[in-house]
C-alpha positions in Angstrom: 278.4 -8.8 171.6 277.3 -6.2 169.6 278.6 -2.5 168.7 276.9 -0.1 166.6 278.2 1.2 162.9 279.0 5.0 164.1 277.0 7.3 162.2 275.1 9.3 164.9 276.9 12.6 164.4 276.8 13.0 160.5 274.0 15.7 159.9 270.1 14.6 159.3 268.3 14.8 155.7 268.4 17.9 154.7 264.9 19.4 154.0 263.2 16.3 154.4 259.7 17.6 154.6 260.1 18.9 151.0 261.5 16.1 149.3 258.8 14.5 150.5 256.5 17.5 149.3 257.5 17.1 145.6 257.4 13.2 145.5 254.0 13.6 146.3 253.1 16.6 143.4 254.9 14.2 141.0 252.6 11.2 142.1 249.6 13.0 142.4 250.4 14.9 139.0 250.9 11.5 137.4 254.6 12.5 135.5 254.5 9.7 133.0 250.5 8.8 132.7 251.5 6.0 135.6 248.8 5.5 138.4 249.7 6.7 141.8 250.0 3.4 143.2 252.8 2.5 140.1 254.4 5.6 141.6 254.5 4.4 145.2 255.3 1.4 143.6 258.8 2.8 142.1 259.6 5.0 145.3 259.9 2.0 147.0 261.8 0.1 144.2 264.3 3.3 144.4 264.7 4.1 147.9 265.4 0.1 148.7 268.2 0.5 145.5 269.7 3.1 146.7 269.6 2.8 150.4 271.2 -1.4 149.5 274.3 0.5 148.9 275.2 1.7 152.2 277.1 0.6 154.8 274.4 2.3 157.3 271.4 0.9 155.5 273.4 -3.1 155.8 274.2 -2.7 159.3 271.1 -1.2 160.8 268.9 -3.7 158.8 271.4 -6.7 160.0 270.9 -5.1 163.2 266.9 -5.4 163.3 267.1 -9.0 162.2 270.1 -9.8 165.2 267.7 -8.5 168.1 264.6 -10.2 166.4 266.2 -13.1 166.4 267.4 -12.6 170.1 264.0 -11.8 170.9 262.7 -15.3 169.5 265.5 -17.1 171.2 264.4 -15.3 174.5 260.5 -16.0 174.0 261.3 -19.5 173.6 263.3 -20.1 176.5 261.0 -18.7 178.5 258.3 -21.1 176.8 260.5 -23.9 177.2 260.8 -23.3 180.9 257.3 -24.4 181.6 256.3 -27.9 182.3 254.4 -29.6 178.5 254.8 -31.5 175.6 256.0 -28.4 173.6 258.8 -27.7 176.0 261.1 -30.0 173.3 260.4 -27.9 170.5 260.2 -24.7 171.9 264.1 -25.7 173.0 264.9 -26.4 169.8 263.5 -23.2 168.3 265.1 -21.5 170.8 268.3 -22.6 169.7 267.8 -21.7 166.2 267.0 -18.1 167.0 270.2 -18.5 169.7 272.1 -19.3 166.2 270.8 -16.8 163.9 271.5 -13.9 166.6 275.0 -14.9 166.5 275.6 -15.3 162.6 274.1 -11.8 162.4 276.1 -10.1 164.9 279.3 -12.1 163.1 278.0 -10.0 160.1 278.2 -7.0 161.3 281.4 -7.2 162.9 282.6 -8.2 159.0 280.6 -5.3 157.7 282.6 -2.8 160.3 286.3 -3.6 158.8 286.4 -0.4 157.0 285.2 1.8 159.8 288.2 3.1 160.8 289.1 4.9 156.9 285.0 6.8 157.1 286.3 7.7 160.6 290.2 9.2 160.5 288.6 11.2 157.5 286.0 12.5 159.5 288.3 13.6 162.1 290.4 15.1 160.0 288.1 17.2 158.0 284.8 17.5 161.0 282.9 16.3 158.4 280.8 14.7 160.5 279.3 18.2 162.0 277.7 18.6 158.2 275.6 22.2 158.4 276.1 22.4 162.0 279.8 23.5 161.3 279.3 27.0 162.1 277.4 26.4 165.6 280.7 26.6 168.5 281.3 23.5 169.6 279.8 21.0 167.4 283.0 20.7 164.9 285.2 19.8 168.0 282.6 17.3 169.2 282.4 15.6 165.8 286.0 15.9 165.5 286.7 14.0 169.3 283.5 11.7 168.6 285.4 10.1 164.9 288.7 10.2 166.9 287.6 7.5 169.2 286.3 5.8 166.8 289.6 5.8 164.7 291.1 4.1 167.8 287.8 1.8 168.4 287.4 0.0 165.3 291.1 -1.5 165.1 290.7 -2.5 168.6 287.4 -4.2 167.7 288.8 -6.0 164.7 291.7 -7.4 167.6 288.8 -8.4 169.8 287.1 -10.1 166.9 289.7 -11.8 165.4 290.0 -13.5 169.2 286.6 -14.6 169.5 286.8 -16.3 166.1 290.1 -18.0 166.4 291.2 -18.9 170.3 294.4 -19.0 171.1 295.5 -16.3 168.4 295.0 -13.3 170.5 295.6 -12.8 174.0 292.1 -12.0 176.7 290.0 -10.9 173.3 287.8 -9.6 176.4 290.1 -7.0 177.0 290.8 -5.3 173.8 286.7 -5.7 173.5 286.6 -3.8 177.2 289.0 -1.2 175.7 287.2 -0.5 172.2 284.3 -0.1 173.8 286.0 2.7 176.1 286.2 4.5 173.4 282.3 3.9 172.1 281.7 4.9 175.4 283.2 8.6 175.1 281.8 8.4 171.4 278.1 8.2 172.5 278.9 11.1 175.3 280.6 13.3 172.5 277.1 12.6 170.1 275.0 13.6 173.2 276.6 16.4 173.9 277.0 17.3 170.2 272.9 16.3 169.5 271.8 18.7 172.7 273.8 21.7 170.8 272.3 21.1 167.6 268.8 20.9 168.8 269.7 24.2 170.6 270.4 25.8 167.7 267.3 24.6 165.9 265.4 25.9 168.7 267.3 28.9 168.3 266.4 29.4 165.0 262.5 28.5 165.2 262.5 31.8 168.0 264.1 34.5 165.6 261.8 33.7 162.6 258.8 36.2 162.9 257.9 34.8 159.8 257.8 30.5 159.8 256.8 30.6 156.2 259.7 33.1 155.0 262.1 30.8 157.6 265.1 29.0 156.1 265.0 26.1 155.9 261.3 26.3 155.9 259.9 25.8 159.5 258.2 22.2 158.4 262.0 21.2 157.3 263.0 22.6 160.9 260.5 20.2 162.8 261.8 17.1 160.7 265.3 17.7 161.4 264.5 18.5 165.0 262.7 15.2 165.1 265.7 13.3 163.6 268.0 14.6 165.9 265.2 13.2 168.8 265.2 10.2 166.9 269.5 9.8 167.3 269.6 11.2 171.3 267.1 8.3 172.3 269.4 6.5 169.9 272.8 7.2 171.6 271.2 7.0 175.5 269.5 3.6 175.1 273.2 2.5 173.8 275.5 4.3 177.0 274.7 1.9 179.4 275.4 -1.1 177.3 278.5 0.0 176.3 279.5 1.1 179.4 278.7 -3.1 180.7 281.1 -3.4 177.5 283.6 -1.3 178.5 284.5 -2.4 182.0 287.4 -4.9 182.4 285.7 -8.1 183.6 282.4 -7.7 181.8 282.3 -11.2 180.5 283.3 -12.7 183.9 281.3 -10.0 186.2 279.1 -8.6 183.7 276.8 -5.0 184.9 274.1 -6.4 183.2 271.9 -9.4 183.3 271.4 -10.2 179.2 267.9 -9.2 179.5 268.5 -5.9 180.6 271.4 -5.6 177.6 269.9 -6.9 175.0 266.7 -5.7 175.7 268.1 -2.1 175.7 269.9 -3.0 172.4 266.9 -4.5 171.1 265.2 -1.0 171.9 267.5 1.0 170.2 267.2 -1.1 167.1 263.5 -1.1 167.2 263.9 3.0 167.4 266.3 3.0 164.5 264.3 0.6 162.2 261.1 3.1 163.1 263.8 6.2 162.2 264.2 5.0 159.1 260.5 4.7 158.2 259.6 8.0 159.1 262.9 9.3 157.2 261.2 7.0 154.4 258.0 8.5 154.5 258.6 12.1 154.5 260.9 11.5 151.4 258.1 9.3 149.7 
């Protein structure tokens, strides 16, 4: 099973487009008398140091390397199905990737034991609405969004502790049903809250006569815009999985074939893991 960190709602990169703008005078200008490619070089080195330090950055990389790994395992069933001499092996790989895909999402579930402190402090002070605080609506939204999450996480850490150790938690399926209730009325609350910010941005882009006078400058406007993009295809291609999640016999009558599932949550990863490069390349 697998659940995604929460951190949908917190606000994009702020003026993405011109971080990105004065990266490139500093290569280009040469700073220290290092070539350009040293410079790229060191970007790299610095934006893999300090994205290594975040929860979001761990997670969404364990993620990628949990749905590739489900992908092998899937390619290699299929492989195995047909008649052949490689039909051995191809079982064998396929339950090496079948292995790795659940030590990864094990990982993840490990790496999500603090969520519920990032969330009650969220809901207590919005600050998961960022700049958007001012725009009606979107401070409520972020507020309800990391109040379901205060209540999902603990019932995810009962689920978990289930799974791993039988017999220590009663139905682990149904505290995993209920925390994913609550992811479900998350993802709604970030759809809802994503819609109003691209609203605004829209809103914005209009009144400016002027793009180059505009602020943020209209080039930052289009990267945030994109971001936000970027998080609705996020939080749709995750509804309906959690919504298979949620229901009460979802283990025993599940909505979903695994394909469908997984292939949705493999989608969404993809999606985030090409998120991040863009983010990456605008700042570098």
């Amino acid at each position: 099973i697998d659940f995604p960190l929460p951190c949908l709602l917190q606000a994009p990169s702020k003026h993405l487009v011109t971080a990105g703008a004065s990266a490139m005078v500093q290569t280009v200008g040469g700073g220290d008398g290092a070539s350009p490619s040293r410079h790229y070089a060191r970007n790299i080195l610095r934006e893999l140091s300090s994205a290594s330090g975040g929860a979001s950055y761990h997670d969404r990389s364990i993620k990628f390397l949990a749905y590739l790994s489900w992908i092998g395992w899937y390619v290699s069933v299929r492989r195995a199905s047909f008649p052949g001499r490689g039909a051995a092996s191809h079982r064998a790989r396929a339950a090496a990737f079948r292995k790795f895909y659940e030590k990864f999402n094990d990982a993840r579930f490990i790496l999500r034991l603090h969520g519920t402190i990032s969330s009650l402090d969220a809901a207590l002070t919005g600050s998961w609405a960022g700049k958007y605080g001012d725009v009606p609506g979107v401070t409520s939204l972020s507020r309800f969004a990391a109040s379901c999450m205060v209540l999902y996480h603990p019932a995810e850490h009962v689920a978990w502790v289930g799974w791993g150790a039988p017999g220590v938690v009663a139905d682990p399926n149904r505290w995993g049903a209920w925390s994913c209730k609550f992811w479900v009325a998350f993802i709604v609350a970030d759809l809802c809250c994503t819609a109003l910010k691209m609203r605004e941005l829209e809103k914005r882009d209009r009144c400016e006569e002027d793009p180059a006078a505009a602020d943020p400058p209209r080039t930052c406007l289009v990267a945030e815009v994109r971001t936000l993009r970027f998080n609705f295809a996020r939080s749709s291609l995750s509804l309906l999985p959690a919504v298979h999640w949620s229901l009460p016999r979802w283990s025993t009558h599940p909505l979903l074939k695994e394909p469908v599932l997984n292939g949705l949550m493999a989608t969404e990863a993809l999606v985030h893991a090409v998120q991040t490069m863009v983010d990456w390349r605008e700042r570098n």
